[in-house]
ROGUDREN-400492 format. One record per residue: x, y, z of N, C-alpha, C, O in turn; residue in three letters. Coordinates in pm, 1 decimal, decimal comma, padded with zeros to 6 digits. Atoms other than C-alpha are relative to their C-alpha. Example, Ala and Ser with C-alpha at 12.3 -4.5 7.8 and 13.67 -1.06 7.14 Angstrom:
2
+----------+----------+----------+----------+----------+----------+----------+----------+----------+----------+----------+----------+--------+
:     n_px :     n_py :     n_pz :    ca_px :    ca_py :    ca_pz :     c_px :     c_py :     c_pz :     o_px :     o_py :     o_pz : residu :
+----------+----------+----------+----------+----------+----------+----------+----------+----------+----------+----------+----------+--------+
:  00089,0 : -00119,0 :  00000,0 :  01230,0 : -00450,0 :  00780,0 :  00090,0 :  00120,0 :  00000,0 :  00193,6 :  00118,1 :  00066,5 :    ALA :
: -00082,0 : -00119,0 : -00006,0 :  01367,0 : -00106,0 :  00714,0 : -00077,0 :  00109,0 :  00073,0 : -00026,1 :  00219,8 :  00089,9 :    SER :
+----------+----------+----------+----------+----------+----------+----------+----------+----------+----------+----------+----------+--------+
END
This chain:
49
+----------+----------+----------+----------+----------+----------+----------+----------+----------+----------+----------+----------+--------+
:     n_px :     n_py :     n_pz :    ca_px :    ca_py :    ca_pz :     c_px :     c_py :     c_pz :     o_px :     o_py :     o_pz : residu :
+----------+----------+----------+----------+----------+----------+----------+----------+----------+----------+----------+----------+--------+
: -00135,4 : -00040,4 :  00024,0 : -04484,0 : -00852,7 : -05228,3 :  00013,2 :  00147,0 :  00035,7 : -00061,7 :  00226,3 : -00021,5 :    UNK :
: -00086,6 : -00131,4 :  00002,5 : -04305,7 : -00534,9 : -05115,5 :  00092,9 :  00048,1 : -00003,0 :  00163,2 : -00050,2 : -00026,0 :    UNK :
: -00167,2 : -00058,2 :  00062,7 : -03974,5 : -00342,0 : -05175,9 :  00060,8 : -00054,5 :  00158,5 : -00018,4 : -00058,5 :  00252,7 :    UNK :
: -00111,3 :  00025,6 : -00093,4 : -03700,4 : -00450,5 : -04910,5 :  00023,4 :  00128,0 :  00105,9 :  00084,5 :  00107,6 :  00210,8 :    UNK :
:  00026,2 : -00077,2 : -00081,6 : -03750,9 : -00123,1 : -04753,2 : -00072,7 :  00004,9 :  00149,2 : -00057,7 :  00038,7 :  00266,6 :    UNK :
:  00180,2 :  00001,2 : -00088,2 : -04099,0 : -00182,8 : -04617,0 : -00007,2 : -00157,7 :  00076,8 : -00062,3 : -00176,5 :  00185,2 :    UNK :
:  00000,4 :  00154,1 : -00056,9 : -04062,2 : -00564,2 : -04536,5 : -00011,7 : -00025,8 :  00156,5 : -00093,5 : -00102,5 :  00207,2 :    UNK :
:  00008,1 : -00020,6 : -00128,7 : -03994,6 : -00499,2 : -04187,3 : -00083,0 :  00080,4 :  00093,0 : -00091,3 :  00064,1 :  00214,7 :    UNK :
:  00070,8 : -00089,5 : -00092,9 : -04192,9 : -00263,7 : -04055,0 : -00185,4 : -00044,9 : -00062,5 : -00288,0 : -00018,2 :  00000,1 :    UNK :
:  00133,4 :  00043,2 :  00037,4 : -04504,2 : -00421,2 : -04286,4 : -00007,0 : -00113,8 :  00149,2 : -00089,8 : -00103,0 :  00239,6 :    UNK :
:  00032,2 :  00109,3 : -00118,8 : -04425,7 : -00756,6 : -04027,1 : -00042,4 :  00048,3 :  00086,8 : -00154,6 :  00014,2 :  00124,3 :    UNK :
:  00035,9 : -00012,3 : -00128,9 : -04427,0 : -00589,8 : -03738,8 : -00114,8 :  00037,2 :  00023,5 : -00179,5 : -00026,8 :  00106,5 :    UNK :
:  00117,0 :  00006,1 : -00006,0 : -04736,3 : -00408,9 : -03795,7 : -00072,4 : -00084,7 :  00029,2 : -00136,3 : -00083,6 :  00134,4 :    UNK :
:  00110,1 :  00083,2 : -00003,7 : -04927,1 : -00707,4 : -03886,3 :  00038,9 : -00101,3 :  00089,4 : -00045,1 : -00191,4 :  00088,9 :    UNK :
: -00035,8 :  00079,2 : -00101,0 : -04740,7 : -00913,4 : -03604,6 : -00086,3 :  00038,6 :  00148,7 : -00143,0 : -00027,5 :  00235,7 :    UNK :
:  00122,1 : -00062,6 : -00102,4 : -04918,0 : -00634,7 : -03385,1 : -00116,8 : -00008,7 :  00038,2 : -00180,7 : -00021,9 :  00142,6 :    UNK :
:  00192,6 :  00027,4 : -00002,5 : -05247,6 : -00656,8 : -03491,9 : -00059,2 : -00124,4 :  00004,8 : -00180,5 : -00145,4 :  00004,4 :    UNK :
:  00092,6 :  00146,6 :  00092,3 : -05325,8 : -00996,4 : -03575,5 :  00048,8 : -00141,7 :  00148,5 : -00023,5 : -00230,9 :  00193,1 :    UNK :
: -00072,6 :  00093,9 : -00157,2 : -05088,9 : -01203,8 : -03239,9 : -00059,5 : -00025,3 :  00103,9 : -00066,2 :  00064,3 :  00187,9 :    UNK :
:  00063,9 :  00016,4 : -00117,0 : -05255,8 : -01336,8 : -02999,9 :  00055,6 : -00070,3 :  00107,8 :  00013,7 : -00078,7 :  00223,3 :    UNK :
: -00097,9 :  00063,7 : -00094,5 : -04976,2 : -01533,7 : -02863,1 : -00012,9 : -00171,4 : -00020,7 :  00059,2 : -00250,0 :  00040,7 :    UNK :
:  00030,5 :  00149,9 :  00032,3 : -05132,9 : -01899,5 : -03021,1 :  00131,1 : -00017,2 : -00046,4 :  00214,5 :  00068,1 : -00077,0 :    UNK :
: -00094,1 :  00047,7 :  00120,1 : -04900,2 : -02105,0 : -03188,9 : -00077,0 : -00047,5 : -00115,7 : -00026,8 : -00123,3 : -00198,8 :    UNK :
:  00148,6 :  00021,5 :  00150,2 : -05252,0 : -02129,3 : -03462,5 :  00007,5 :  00158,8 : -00022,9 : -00076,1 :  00218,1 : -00091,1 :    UNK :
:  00011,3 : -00161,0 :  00102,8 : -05177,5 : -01763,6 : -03542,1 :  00040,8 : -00001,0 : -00146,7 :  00005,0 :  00081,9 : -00230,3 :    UNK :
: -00072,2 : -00002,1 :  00125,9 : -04976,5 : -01878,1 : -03837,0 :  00149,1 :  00055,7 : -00012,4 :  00229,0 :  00078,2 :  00078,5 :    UNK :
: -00160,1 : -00027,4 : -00001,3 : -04650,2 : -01777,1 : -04004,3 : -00002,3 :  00092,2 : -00093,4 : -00101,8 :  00090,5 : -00165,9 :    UNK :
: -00025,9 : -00062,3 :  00070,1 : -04507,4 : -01503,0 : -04197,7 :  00157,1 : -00062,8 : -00070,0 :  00249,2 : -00116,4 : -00008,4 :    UNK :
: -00102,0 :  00062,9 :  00012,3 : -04256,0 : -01607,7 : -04387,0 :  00053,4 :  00095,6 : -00124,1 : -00018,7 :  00102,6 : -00223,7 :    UNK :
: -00076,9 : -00124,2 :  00101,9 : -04014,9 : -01322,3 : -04610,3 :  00120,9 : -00081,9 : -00108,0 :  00224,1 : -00130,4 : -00061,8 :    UNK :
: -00111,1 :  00072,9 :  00090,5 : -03802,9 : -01479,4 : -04893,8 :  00002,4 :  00142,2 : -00129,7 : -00073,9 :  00233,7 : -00160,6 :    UNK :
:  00059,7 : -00104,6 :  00098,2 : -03683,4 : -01299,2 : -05181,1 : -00053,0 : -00019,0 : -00129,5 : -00107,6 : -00129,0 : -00121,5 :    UNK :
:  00013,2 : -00010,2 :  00123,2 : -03764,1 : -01268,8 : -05539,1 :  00138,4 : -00002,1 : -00062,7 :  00229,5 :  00071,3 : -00024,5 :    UNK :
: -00141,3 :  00013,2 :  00115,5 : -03474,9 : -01363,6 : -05806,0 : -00080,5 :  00104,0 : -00110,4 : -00062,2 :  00225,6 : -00104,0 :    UNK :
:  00063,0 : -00072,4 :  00119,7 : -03693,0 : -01237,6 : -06119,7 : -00138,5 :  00012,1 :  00016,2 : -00207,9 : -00061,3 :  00086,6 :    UNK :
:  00169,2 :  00026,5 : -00007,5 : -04047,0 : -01137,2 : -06177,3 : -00001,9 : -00020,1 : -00176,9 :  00108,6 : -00010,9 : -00230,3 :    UNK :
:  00001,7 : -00039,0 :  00124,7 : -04176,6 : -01146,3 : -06574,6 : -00161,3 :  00051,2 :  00005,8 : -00227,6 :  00022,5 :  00105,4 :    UNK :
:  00129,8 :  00021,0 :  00027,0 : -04513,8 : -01057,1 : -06680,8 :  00003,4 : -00029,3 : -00173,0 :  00074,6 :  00013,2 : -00263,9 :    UNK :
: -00027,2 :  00114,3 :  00138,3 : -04587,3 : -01286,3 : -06985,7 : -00074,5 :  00113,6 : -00063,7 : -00005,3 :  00213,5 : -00044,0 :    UNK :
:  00028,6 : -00061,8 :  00060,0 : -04807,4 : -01075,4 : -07182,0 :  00071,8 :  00143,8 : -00074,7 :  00045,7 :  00201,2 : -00180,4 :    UNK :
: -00057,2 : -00123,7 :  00064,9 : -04599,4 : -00786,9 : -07237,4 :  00141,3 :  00034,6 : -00004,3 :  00193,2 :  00137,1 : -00048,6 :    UNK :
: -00131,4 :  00044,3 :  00010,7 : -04258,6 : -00926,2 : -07184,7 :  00101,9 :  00049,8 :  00131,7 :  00219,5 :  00016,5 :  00146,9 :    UNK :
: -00064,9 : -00101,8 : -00048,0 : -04186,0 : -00671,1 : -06901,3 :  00077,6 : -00107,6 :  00125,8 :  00021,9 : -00200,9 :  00183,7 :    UNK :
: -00069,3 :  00043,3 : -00152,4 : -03904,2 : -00777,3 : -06605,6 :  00029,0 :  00117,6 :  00082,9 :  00034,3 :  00239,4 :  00065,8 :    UNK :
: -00077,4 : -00111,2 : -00143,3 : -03777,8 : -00647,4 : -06264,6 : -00116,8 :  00027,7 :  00047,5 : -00222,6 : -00033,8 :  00060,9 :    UNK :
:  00083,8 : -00088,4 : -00125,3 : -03933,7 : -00409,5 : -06064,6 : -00117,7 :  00051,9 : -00096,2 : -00218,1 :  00069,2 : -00027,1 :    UNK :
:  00114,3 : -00052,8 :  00130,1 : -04181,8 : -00283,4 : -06384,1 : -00119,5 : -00152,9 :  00034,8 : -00240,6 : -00141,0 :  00053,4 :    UNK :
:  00102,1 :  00114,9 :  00020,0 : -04328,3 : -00679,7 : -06368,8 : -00048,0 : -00016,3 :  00157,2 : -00104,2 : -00120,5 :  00191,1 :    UNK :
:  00025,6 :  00042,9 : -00170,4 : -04383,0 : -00654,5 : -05965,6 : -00159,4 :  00095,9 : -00047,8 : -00248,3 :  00113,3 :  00035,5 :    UNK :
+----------+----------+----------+----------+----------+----------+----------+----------+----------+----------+----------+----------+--------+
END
């Protein structure tokens, strides 16, 4: 996971490095997050990322 900032320029990087032009390279695939929680300590949002 990263902030909506970085999302794009993380792909391309690793689209750079890693492409070899297969269609067995794999997929990236960006969706977003609705909520995060972390159970132990109750925390949401951007604190539980």
């Amino acid at each position: 996971m990263v902030e909506n900032s970085l999302a794009k320029r993380i792909v391309d990087d690793v689209l750079n490095a890693t492409s070899t032009g297969s269609y067995y390279d794999g997929r990236i695939i960006v969706s977003d997050i609705a909520e995060a929680y972390v159970i132990g300590s109750k925390e949401t949002g951007d604190v539980a990322l």
